[in-house]
N, C-alpha and C positions, 0 to 999 in steps of 0.2 A: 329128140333126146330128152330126156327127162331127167329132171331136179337130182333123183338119186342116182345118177348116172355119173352127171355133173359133178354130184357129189365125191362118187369112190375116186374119178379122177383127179381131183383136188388135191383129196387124202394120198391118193397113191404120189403123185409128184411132192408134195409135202414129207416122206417117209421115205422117197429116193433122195431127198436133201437130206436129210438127218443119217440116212445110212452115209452117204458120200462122208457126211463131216465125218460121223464116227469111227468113219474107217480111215478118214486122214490123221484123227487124233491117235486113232490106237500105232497107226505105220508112225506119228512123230513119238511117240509113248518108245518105242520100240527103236528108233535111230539113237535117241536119247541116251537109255539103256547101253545100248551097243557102244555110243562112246564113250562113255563112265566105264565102262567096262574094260574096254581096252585104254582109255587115258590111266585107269588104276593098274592095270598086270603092268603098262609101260615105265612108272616110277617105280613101282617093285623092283623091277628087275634094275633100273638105273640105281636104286639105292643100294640093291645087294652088290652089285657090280664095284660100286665106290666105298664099300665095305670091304672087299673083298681085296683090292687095289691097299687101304689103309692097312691091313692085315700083313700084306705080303711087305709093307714099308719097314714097319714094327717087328717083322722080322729079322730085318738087316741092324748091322751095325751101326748107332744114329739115327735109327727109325724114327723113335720118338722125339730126338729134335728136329727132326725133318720136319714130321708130323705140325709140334707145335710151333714151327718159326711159317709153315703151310697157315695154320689157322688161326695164327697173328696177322698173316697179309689179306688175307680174308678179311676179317673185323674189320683190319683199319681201311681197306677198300671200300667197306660196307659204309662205315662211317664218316669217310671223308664228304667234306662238305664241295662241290663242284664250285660253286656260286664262288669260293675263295680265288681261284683261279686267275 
């Protein structure tokens, strides 16, 4: 066998690694994407959904104290300190 022989074999296993990687970067490139994509349409739709829910409250009689004695318990949920306990 000789030297340049040696050589292209070297070079070819060298360029079967770097194809492998870049083909694993571009398939994690593309997983990544895929669930950005679908994490983002899945709170779209929950937020219009609880939009939607708030809407139909607002339409009833007392909606809106409904609403805001709803987003009073909220906060002070939010705020309460556990540690007091």
């Amino acid at each position: 066998m000789t030297a340049s022989k040696a050589g292209r074999r070297a070079d070819s296993a060298a360029n079967s690694k770097a194809t492998a990687w870049l083909e694993r970067g571009v398939a994690g490139i593309a997983m990544a994407a895929t669930a950005q994509t679908l994490l983002h349409g899945a709170q779209a739709t929950q937020s219009g959904q609880q939009g939607a829910l708030a809407g139909t409250v607002m339409h009833h009689p007392g909606g809106r104290l409904i609403i805001g004695v709803v987003g009073l318990a909220v906060v002070a949920a939010w705020t309460a300190d556990p540690a007091k306990d």
